[in-house]
N, C-alpha and C positions, 0 to 999 in steps of 0.2 A: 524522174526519168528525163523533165527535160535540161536539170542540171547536168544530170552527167552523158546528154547526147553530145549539149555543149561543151565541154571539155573533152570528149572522144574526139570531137572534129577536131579543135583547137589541138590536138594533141596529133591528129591525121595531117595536119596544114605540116608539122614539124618532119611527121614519118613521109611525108609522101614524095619532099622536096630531096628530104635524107636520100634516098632512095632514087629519086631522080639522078643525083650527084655522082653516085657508086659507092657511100658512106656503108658503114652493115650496122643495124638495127637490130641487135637481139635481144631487148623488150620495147612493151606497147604496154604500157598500165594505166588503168582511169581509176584512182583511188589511192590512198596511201595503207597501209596496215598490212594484216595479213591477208593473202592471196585466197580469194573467195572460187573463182572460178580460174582457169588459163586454158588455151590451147595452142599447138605449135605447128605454124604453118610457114612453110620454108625455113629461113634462118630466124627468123622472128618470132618470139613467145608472145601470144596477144592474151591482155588477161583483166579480171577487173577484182579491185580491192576493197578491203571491207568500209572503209571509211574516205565518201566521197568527199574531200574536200580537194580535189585537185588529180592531177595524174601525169603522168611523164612517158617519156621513151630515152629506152639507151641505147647512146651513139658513141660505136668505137670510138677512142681517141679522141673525147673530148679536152683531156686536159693535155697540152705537152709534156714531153723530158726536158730533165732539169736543161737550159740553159750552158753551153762554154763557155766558163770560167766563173761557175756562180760557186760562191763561199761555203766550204765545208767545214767551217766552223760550229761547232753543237750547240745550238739552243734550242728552247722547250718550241719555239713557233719555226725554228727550221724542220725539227721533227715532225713538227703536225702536219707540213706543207709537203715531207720527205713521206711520210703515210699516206696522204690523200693520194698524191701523185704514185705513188708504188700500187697503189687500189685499182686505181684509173688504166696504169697499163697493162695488169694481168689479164686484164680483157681482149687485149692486141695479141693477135695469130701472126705466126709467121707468112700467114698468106693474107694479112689483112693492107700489104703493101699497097699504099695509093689510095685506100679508102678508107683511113681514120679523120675524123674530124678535122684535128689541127694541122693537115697535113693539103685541106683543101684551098681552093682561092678565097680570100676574104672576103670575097662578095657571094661565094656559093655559100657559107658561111651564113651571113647576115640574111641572103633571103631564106635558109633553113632554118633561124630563129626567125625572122620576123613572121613568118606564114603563119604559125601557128596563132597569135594575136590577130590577125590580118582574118583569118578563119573568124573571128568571135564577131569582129566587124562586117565581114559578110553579112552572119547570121543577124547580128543586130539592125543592119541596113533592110534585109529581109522580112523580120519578121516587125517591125515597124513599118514596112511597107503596106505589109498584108494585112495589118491593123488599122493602116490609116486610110486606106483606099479600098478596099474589100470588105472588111469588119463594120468599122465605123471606130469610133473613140469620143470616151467623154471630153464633153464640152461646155466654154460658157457662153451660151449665146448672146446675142443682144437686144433678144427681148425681154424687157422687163419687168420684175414679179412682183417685188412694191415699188411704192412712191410715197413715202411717208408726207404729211400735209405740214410736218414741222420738223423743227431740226434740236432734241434732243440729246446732252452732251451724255457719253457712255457711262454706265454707273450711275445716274441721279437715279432720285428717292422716288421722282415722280411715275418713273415706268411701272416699278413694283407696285406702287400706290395706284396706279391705273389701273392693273391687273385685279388688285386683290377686290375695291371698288367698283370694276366694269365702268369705271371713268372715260374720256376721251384725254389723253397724255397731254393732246396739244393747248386743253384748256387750262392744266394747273402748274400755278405760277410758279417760278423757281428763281432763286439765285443766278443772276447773270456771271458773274461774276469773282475773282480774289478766291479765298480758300474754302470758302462754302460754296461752290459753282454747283449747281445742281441741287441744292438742297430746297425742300418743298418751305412755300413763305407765305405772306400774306402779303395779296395784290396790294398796290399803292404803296407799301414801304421803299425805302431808297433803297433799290439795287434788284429791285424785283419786279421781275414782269411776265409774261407767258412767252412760251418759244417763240423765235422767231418762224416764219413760214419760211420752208423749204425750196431752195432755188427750182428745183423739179414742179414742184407743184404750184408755185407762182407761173412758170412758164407752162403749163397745162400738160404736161406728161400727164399718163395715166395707166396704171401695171395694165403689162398686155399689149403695150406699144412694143413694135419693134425698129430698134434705132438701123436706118441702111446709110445713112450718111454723114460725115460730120464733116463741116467747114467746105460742105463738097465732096469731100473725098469715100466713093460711095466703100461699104463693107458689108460683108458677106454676115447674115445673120449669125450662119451654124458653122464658121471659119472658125480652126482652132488658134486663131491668134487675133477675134478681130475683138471680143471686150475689152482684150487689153489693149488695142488702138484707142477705141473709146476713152479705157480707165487714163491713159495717159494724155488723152487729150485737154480731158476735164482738170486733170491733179496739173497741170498746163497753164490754164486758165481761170486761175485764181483771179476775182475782180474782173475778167475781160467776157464780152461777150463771145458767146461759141454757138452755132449755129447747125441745128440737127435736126435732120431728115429721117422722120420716124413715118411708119405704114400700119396706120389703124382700121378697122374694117374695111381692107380689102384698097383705100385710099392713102394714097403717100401727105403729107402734108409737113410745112416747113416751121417749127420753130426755133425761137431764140431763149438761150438759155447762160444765166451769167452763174458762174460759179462762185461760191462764199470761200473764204482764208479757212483753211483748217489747220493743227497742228498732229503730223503724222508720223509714224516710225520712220527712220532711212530703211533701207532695202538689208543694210546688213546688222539693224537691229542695234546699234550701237549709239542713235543719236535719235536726232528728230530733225522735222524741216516744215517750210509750211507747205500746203498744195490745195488745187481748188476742191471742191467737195459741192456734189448736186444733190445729193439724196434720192440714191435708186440702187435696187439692187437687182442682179441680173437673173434668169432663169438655168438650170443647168438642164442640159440635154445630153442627145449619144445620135454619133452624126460623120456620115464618110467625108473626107476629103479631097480633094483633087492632089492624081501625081505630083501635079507640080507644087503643093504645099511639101511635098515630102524634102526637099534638101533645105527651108526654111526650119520646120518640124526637128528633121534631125539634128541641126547645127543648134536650137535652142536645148535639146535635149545631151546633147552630146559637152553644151557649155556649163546648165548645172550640172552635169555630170563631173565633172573638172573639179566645179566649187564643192562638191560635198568631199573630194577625195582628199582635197588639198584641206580639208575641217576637220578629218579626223582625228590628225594628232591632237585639236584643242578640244575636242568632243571625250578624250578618251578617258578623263578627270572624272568628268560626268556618268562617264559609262560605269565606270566604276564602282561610285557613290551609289548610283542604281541598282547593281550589281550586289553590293555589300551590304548598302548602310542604310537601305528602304528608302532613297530616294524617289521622288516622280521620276518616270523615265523622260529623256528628250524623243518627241514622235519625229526631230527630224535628224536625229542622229544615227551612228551606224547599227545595222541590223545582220545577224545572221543567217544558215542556213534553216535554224530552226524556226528562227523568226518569220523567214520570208514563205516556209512552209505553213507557219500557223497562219500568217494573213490571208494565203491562197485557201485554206480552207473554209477560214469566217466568211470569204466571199463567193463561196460555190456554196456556204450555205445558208446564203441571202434569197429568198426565195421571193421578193421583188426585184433582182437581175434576173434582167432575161437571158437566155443561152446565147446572144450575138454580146453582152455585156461581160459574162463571165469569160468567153474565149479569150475578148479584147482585152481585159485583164490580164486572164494567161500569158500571151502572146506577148502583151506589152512590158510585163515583168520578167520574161524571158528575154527579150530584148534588151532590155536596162542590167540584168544579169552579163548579158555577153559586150554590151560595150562597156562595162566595167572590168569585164575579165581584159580586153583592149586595152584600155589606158592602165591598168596596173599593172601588167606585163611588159608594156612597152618604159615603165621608166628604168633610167639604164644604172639602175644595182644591180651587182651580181648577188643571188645566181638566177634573178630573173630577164626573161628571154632579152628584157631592152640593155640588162649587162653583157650579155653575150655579143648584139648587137654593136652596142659601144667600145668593147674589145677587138674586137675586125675592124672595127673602122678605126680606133686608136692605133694598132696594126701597121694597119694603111697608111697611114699619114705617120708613123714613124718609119716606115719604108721611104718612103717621097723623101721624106727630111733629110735621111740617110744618104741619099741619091745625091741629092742637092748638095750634099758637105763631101760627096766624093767616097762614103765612106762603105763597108759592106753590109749589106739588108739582114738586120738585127734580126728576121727569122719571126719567127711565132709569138704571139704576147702570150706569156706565163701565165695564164689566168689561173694556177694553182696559187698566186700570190695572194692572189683574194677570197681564198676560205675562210678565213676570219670573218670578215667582211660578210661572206656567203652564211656560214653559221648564225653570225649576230642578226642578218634580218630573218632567217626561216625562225630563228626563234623570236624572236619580236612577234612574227607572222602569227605563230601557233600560240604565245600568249594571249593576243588579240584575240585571233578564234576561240579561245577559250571563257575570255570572257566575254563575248559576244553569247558565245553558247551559253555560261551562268544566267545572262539580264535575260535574256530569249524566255529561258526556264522559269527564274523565279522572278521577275518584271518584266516579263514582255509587253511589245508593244500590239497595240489592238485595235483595230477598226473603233471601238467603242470608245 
C-alpha cells in the first residue's frame, strides 16, 4: 500500500500541474497490465492496474507532428517513428486546441514533468522527518559495549582455541608475524609472543563508558552521526595521541588514548590503507533526533543513495550469477519489490522490535523507496520524466540559439525521435525487474 500511495502521488505531482496548465488528462493509472479497477470522473479515467511496478497519466499531445520539411523517404526506423507519432495524435480532438502537451511553454512543460519526482522527494523529506524526530531511528551510540584487554589479529587460531578451552585469548601466544600471523606457538620461540595489550584498555576505558568528547570537541552520545566522529577520529590518529572525554557512573572524566597502525579495507572495497585502531566497540540503540539533524541526515542519505544507483550496472553480473547459478547473494546489492516486501515482513515479525522500531522501519524504507523513485526519474533519458525534462530545456536553448543567428524558432523538439532510445531503456527496465524479481524468489536476500 505504501508503494503504490507513492507512486499515486508521484503520478498526482504530473496530473495536477497538467491540469493546472489547461493540458486534458484522459488517464490516471497506478500500475502497468490489465485494468483491475477504473472509474471516470470528468474527462479523466482514474484507474489502478494489476501489476504495481510503476504508473502513468496520459497527456494529450505529448508527442509532436512530423516537423517541415522532414524526409519522406521509407525506412524501417522512419516507420516506427511515423506509428508512434500517428498513435500519439489520434488522441488530439479538434477542441483540444491550446491544450496539448507540445503545444505548451517549455517551462510549463518541465515543471509538469519535474512535479511528479519532486512529489517522491516531498514524501521522502517527510517521512524521514517523522522518523527522525517523532519516531526515533537506529543508532550507534558512543557508549561502549566491549574493550577487549588485547589486540587479536582476525582469524587466529587462538580465539577459537579460547572458546573451545574457556581460555583467556589474551594469554595464548601467537605468531606475531610473516605468513603464520595468528597461528597458536610456543612462548619463547623467535616470533612469538602473547598480544599485545589493547590501546583502549591501556588507557583505562571500560565497556559501559560513554565517550562525550574527543580532542574537546563534545558529541552527542545517541546522535545519528556522532560514532562515526569518533570512528574517524581514531582511524586519524594512528601513533598520535587523542584525547576523550568519557562519562562513567554518572562522572565525566578525561583520558588519553594513542591509537596503534592497523591495516584496513578503503571505503570502496577495492584496496586497503592504514588507520588507527583502539579496540572498542560501540553499543547500538534507537533514539530521536533533533530537527536540525534532519538536512545533515538527509544529504548523507540522499549521497549513498546516488552511490548504490550509479553501482548497479557493475552489480548486475552478480545479480545474475545469483539468480542463475546458485551464487551467494550480494546483501548490498540491488533489491526488488518482492525483496523489499520479504524484509518488511521478517521485521514485523521480530518480536524483540518494539512497535516505535518496526514503524521507523516502515517509514524509513518508505522513504528510501521514494527518493529513489527521485533520482531515477530525474535522470534525463527518455522516456523518463528527467528525458522529458531535458527536451524543453533542449527546446529552449535551441530557440535562444535560433534568435541569436537571426534565424526562425525551430518550434517543438520531436521527442518522437527518441522512441528507440525510449523502447531500449523500458526494456532494459523490465529485464532488470525481472530479474530482480527471479534473485528475490529463489536467492533472496534476508535479515538472517
Amino acid at each position: 500500500m505504501g508503494l503504490l500511495f507513492s507512486i499515486g502521488f508521484h503520478e498526482y505531482g504530473h496530473f495536477f500541474w497538467a491540469r493546472k496548465f489547461g493540458m486534458r488528462v484522459p488517464q490516471f493509472m497506478v500500475g502497468f497490465g490489465p485494468t483491475v479497477f477504473s472509474r471516470r470522473r470528468g474527462e479523466t479515467e482514474f484507474g489502478i492496474k494489476a501489476i504495481p511496478l510503476g504508473g502513468y497519466i496520459r497527456i494529450v499531445g505529448m508527442i509532436p507532428p512530423a516537423e517541415e520539411g522532414e524526409s519522406k523517404r521509407a525506412t524501417r526506423m522512419r516507420r516506427f517513428i511515423a506509428e508512434v507519432r500517428g498513435q500519439a495524435l489520434d488522441d488530439v480532438r479538434p477542441s483540444d486546441a491550446g491544450r496539448v502537451f507540445y503545444a505548451k511553454p517549455w517551462w510549463q512543460r518541465v515543471i509538469v514533468m519535474f512535479a511528479g519526482p519532486f512529489h517522491n522527494l516531498v514524501l521522502a523529506v517527510v517521512f524521514f522527518g517523522i522518523t527522525l524526530t517523532a519516531i526515533g531511528t537506529n543508532v550507534i551510540t558512543t557508549q561502549l559495549d566491549t574493550v577487549p584487554a588485547c589486540v587479536v589479529p582476525a582469524g587466529a587460531r587462538s580465539i577459537a582455541l579460547a572458546e573451545e578451552q574457556d581460555r583467556d585469548v589474551c594469554g595464548i601466544p601467537i605468531v606475531t608475524s610473516g605468513a603464520d600471523a595468528g597461528q597458536v606457538c610456543g612462548e619463547g620461540t623467535p616470533g612469538c609472543a602473547r598480544p599485545v595489550a589493547s590501546p583502549a584498555a591501556e588507557a583505562g576505558l571500560r565497556p559501559g563508558d560513554t565517550i562525550v568528547a574527543v580532542d574537546g570537541q563534545q558529541v552527542d552520545p545517541t546522535a545519528y552521526d556522532s560514532w562515526t566522529t569518533v570512528q574517524q577520529a581514531i582511524r586519524g590518529s594512528a601513533g598520535q595521541s587523542l584525547s576523550l572525554t568519557v562519562e562513567r557512573d554518572g562522572a565525566q572524566r578525561e583520558l588519553t588514548v594513542t591509537p596503534i597502525e592497523n591495516v584496513v579495507a578503503t571505503d570502496d572495497g577495492e584496496g586497503t590503507m592504514t588507520a588507527g585502531y583502539l579496540g572498542v566497540s560501540p553499543v547500538f540503540g534507537f533514539a530521536r533526533q533533533s530537527a536540525g539533524d534532519l538536512p545533515g541526515y538527509f544529504g548523507m542519505v540522499v549521497s549513498q543513495s546516488v552511490q548504490r544507483l550509479l553501482e548497479i550496472p557493475e552489480r548486475v553480473p552478480q545479480l545474475f550469477r545469483a539468480a542463475f547459478l546458485g551464487e551467494e547473494r550480494d546483501v548490498n546489492g540491488p533489491i526488488g519489490v518482492v525483496g523489499v516486501g520479504r524484509i518488511s515482513g521478517e521485521v514485523f515479525a521480530i518480536q524483540e522490535f518494539s512497535g516505535a522500531e518496526k514503524l521507523s522501519f516502515f517509514l524509513s524504507l518508505l522513504a528510501s523507496v521514494n527518493l529513489v523513485l527521485f533520482l531515477f526519474n530525474l535522470v534525463p533519458i527518455y522516456p523518463l520524466d528527467g528525458g522529458h525534462v531535458a527536451g524543453a530545456v533542449y527546446e529552449k536553448l535551441r530557440s535562444v540559439v535560433a534568435r541569436w543567428r537571426g534565424r526562425p524558432d525551430p518550434g517543438p523538439f520531436d521527442i518522437a525521435r527518441l522512441m528507440p532510445v525510449a523502447y531500449l531503456v523500458a526494456g532494459l527496465f523490465i529485464a532488470l525487474s525481472g530479474l530482480l524479481l527471479i534473485a528475490d524468489v529463489v536467492n533472496p536476500i534476508t535479515l538472517q
